[in-house]
C-alpha positions, 0 to 999 in steps of 0.5 A, a space after each residue: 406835629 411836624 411840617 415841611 420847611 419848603 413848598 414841594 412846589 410841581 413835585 406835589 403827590 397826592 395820597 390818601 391817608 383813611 380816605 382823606 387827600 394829602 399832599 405829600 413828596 416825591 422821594 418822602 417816606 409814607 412815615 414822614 406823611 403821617 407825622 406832619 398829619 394832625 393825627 400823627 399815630 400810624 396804628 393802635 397796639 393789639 393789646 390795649 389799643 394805645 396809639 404808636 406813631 413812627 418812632 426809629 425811622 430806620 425799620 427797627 421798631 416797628 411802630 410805623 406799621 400801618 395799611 398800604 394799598 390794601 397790604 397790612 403791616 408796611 414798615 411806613 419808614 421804608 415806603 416812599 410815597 407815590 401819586 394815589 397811593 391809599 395809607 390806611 391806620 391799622 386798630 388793635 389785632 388783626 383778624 383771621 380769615 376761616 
């Protein structure tokens, strides 16, 4: 969907988005990482599934939200990258724990 206008060059990260390595920036927003993905949505609504990408960019709307290193519903948009971290899409409604 999107891409970068510039080659990062040494200020190359590595993040794994759903298991898969992706080259990122340093300083750029989990949000920015996944737009420029193929598959650009963040998570699924809980209701009906449908899939929600970054919207706001700001942490207003909350359609960003998605797993970051094992912790649900991270504002993307508010979340700077950093080498090894692991962006996982979240699907539908969580599930409680007895």
């Amino acid at each position: 969907m999107f891409r970068k206008l510039h080659d990062p060059g040494k200020a190359a990260l590595t993040v794994y988005i759903d298991n898969l390595a992706v080259s990122a920036e340093a300083g750029e927003s989990v949000a920015a990482v996944l737009l420029r993905q193929e598959v650009g949505w963040s998570r699924t609504t809980p209701v009906n599934g449908s899939k929600r990408a970054p919207y706001c960019l700001m942490g207003v709307c909350f359609d960003c939200l998605a797993e970051v290193d094992g912790v649900a519903s991270v504002q993307t948009c508010l979340t700077t990258v950093r080498d090894g971290m692991r962006i996982a899409r979240q699907g539908g409604k969580r599930s409680l724990s007895a």
